[in-house]
C-alpha positions as CSV (number, residue, x, y, z in Angstrom):
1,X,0.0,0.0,0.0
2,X,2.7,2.2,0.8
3,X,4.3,2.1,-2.9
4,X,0.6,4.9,-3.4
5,X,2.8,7.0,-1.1
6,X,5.2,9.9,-2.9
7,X,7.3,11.1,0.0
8,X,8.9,14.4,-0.8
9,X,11.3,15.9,1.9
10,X,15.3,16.8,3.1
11,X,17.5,14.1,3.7
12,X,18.0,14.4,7.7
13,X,16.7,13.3,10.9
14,X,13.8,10.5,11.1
15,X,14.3,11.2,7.1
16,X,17.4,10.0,6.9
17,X,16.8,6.6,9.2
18,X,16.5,3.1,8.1
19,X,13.3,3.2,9.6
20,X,12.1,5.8,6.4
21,X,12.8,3.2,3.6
22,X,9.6,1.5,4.2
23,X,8.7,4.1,1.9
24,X,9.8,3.3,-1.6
25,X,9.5,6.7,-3.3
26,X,11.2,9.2,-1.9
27,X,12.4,12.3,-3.5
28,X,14.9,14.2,-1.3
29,X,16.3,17.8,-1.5
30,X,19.0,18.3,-3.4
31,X,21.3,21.1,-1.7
32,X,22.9,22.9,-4.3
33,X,23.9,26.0,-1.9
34,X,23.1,27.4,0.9
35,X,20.2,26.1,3.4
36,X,18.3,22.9,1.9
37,X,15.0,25.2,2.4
38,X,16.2,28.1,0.2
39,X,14.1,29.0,-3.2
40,X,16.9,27.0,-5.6
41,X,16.7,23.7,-3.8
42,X,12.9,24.1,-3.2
43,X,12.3,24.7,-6.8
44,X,14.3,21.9,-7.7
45,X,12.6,19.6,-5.5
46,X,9.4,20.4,-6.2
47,X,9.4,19.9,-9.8
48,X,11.8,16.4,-9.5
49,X,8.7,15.8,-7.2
50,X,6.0,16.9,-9.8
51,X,7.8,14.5,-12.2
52,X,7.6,12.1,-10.1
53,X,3.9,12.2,-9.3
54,X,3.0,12.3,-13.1
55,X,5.1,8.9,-13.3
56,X,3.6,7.4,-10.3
57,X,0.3,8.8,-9.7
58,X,0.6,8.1,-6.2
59,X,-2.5,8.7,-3.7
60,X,-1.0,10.2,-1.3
61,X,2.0,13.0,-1.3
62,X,3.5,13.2,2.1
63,X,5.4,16.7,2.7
64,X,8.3,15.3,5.1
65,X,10.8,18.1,5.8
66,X,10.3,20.7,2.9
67,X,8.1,22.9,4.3
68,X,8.5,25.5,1.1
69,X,7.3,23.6,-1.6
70,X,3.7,23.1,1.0
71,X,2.1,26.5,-0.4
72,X,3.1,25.4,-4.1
73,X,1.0,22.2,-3.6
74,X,-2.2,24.0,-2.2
75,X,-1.8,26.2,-5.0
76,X,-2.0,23.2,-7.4
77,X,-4.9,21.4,-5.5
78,X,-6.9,24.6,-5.5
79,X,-6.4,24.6,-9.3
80,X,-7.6,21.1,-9.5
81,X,-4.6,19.7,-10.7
82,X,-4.1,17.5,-7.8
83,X,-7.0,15.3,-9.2
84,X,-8.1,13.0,-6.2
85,X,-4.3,13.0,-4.5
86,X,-4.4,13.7,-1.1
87,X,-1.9,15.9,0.8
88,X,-0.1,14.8,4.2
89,X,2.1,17.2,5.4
90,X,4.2,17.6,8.8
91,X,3.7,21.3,10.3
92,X,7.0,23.0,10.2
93,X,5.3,26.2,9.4
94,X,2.6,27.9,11.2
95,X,-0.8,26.9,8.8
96,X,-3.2,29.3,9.1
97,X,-7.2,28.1,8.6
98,X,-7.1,28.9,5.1
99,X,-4.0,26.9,3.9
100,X,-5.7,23.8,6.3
101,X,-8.8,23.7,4.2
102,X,-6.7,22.2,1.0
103,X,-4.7,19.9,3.0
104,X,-5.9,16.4,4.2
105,X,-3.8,15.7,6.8
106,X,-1.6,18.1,9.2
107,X,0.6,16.3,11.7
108,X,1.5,18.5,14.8
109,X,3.9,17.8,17.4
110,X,1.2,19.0,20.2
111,X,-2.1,18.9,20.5
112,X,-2.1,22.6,21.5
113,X,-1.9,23.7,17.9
114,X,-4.9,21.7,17.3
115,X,-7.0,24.1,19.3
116,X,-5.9,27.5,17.8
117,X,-7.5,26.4,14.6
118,X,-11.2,26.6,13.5
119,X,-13.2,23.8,15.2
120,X,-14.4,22.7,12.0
121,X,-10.7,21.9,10.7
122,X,-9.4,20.3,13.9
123,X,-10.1,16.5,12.5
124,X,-7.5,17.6,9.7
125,X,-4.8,17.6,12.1
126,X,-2.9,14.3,13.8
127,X,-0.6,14.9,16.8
128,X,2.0,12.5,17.1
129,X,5.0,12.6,19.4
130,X,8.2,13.8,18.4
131,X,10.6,11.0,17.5
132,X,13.8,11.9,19.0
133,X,17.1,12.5,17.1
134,X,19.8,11.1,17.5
135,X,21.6,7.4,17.1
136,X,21.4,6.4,20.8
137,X,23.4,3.3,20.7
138,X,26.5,5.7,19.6
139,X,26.3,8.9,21.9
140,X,29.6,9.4,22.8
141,X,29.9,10.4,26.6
142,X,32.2,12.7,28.1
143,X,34.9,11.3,30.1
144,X,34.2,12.5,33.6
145,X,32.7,11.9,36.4
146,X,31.4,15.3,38.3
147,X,28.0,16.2,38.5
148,X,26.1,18.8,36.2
149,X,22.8,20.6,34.9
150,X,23.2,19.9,30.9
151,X,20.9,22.8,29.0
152,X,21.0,23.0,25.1
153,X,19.4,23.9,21.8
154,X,19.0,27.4,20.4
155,X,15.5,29.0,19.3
156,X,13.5,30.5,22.0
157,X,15.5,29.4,25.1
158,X,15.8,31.5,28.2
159,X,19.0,30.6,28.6
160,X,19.8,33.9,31.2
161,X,16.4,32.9,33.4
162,X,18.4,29.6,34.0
163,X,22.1,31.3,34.7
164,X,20.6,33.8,37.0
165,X,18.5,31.1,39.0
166,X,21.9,28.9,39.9
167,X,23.6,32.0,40.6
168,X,25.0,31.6,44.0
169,X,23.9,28.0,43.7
170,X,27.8,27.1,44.3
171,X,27.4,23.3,44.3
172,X,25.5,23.2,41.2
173,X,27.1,23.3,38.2
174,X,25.7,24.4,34.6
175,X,26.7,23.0,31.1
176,X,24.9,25.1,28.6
177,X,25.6,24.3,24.7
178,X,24.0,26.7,22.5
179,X,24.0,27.2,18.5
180,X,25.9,30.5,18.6
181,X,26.4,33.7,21.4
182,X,23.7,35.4,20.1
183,X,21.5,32.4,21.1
184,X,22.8,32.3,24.4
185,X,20.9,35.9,24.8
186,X,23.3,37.1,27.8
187,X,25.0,40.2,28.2
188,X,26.5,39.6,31.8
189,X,29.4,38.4,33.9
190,X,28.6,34.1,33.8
191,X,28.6,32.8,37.3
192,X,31.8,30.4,38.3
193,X,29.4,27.5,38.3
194,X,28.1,28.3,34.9
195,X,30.0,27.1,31.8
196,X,28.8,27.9,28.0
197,X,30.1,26.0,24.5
198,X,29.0,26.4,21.4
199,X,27.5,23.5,19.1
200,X,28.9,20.3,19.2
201,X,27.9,17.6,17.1
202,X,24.8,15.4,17.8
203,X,26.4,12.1,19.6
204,X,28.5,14.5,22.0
205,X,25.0,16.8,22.0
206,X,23.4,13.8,23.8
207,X,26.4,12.6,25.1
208,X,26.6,15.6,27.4
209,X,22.4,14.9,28.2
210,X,22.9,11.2,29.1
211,X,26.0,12.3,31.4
212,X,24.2,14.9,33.2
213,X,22.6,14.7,36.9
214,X,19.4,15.6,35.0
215,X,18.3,18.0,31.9
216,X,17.1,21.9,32.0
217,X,15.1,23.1,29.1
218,X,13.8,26.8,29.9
219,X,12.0,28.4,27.0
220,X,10.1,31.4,26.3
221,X,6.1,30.9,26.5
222,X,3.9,30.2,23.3
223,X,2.0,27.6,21.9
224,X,4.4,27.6,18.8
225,X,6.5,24.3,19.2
226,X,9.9,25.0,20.3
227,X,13.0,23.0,22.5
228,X,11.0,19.6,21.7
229,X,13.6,18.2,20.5
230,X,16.1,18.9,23.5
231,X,13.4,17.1,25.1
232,X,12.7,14.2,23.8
233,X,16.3,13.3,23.8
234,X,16.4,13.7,27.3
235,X,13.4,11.6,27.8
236,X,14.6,8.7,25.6
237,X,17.8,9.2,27.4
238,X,15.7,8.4,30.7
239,X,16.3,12.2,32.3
240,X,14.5,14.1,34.7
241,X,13.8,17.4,33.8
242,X,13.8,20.8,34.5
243,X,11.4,23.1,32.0
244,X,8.9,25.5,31.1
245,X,5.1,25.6,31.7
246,X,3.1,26.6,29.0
247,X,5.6,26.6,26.2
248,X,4.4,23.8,24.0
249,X,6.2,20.7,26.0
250,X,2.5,19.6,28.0
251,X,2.5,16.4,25.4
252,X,6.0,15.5,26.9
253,X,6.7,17.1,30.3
254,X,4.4,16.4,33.1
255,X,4.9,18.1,36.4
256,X,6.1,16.1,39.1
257,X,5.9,13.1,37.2
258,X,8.9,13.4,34.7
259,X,10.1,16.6,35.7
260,X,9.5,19.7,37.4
261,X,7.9,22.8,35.1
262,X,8.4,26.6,35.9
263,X,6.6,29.6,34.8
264,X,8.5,31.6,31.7
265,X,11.0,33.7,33.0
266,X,10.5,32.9,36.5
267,X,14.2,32.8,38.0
268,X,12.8,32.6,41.5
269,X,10.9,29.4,40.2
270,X,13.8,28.1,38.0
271,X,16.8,28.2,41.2
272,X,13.8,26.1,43.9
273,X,13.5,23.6,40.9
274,X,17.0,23.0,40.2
275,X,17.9,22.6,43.8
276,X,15.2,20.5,44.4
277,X,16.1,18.4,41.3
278,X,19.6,18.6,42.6
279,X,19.5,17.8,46.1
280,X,16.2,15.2,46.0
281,X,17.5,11.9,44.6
282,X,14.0,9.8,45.5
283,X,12.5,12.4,42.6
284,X,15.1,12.7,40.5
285,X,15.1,8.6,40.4
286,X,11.3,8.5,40.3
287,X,11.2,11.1,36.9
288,X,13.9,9.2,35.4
289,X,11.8,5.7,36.3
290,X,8.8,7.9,34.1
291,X,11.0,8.9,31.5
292,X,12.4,5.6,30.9
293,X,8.5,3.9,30.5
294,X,8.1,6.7,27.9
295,X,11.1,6.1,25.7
296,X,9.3,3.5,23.6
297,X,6.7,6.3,22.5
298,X,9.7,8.8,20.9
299,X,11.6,6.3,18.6
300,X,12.0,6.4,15.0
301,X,10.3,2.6,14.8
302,X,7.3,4.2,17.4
303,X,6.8,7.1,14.5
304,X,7.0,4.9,11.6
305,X,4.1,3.2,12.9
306,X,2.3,5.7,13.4
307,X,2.7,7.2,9.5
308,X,2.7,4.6,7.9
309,X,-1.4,3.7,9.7
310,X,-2.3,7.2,8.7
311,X,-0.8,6.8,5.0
312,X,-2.6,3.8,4.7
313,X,-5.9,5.3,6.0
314,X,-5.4,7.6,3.6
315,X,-4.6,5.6,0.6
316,X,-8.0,3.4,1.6
């Protein structure tokens, strides 16, 4: 059933797994400069991709990572040149109601999207955890053995919130790995306790996570998805965590049970969690315990599953 299935996205992440050759045709970006999503490599894509449909007629064309060429595709389906095609796509970029009528399937990363969309599109969109990136049997830990907070990622963290809260916190220690400075969003004087390094590549990314005493993840408030991914690792890593109430992460984090969540910008809220965290090892084990059970759910063979049932309900 899956050969009805035209998949058309970048070469990376769950896209780039084992676990995505289930599905035969797949077109992938070809970068000839610059990002994979500029308009070059987009255009490119999308007509090797239009090619490929006319060859194929598939029933289903499945948007993976190539969130440009979406827009293109409505444009065509509102034309009537889709025929009886349907259209799955994964939500990389904010769809607005009117864009969600011409699409048959939306899959979101929370179900909080869901409900900032008309009521009478909601059954359009799927949530389905976040698989977690990464090859977990080769993270490469750090030789040491001293305890830390790990903290990472880049796009809409509150990275000072967290330095200022373990200010003075002298027997805590703070790893932070960031993108770039400007990331790091922090004019100040770092505390002795607080160390920053810029990216690192992914196996030493979750390296550094699976060594840690347990993972912080503050972010800036919205319902926009943002530091999922930082947190999913964790969890598949089987850490307890520290993050951020109210900032898309209610799908993954659940207060008290795998972690401990704090109010945006609240540094006050931020330093009692992370001592508690610190200094409480019956929670700390308990969270881990609860991340652990929900490893299973954030794999790459956990997500297959679940796109390849809703490709098939499509197809049918």
């Amino acid at each position: 059933m899956l050969d009805n299935v035209l998949v058309i996205t970048v070469r990376k992440s769950f896209w780039a797994s084992r676990e995505a050759e289930r599905f035969p045709n797949r077109i992938y970006t070809r970068i000839l400069y610059g990002r994979s999503g500029n308009l070059t490599n987009s255009l490119l894509v999308f007509a090797r991709g239009m090619l490929a449909c006319a060859r194929l007629r598939p029933r289903v064309i499945f948007v993976g990572s190539a969130h440009r060429i979406v827009p293109w595709l409505i444009a065509l389906r509102r034309l009537g040149l889709l025929r009886k095609t349907k259209l799955l796509v994964t939500n990389h970029i904010d769809f607005d109601d009117q864009q969600a009528r011409h699409v048959d399937r939306i899959i979101v990363y929370s179900r909080g999207q869901i409900d900032l969309h008309d009521p009478a599109l909601r059954d359009r969109y799927v949530f389905m955890p976040l698989p977690a990136d990464g090859d977990f049997a080769a993270v490469e830990r750090p030789d040491r053995t001293d305890a830390f907070v790990f903290s990472g990622g880049g796009g809409l963290r509150d990275f000072p919130a967290l330095i200022e809260a373990v200010r003075g916190l002298d027997d805590v220690r703070v790893e932070i790995v960031t993108f770039s400075p400007q990331l790091l969003g922090f004019d100040g004087s770092l505390p002795p306790n607080c160390e920053v390094q810029g990216r690192l590549p992914l196996p030493q990314f979750l390296g550094m996570a699976a060594a840690a005493r347990f993972v912080a993840v503050p972010l800036k408030a919205g319902p926009a998805p943002h530091g999922q991914t930082t947190v999913v690792q964790a969890i598949r890593l089987g850490k307890a965590l520290v993050a951020t109430r109210d900032a898309s992460l209610e799908d993954y984090v659940e207060d008290g049970k795998n972690g401990l969540l704090v109010d945006a910008g609240d540094v006050d809220g931020y330093r009692d969690a992370v001592r508690r965290m610190w200094d409480d090892d019956e929670l700390r084990a308990s969270c881990e315990r609860e991340a652990a059970a929900r490893a299973g759910e954030l794999t790459y063979e956990a997500f297959a599953a679940r796109i390849v049932a809703l490709c098939e309900e499509l197809v049918r």
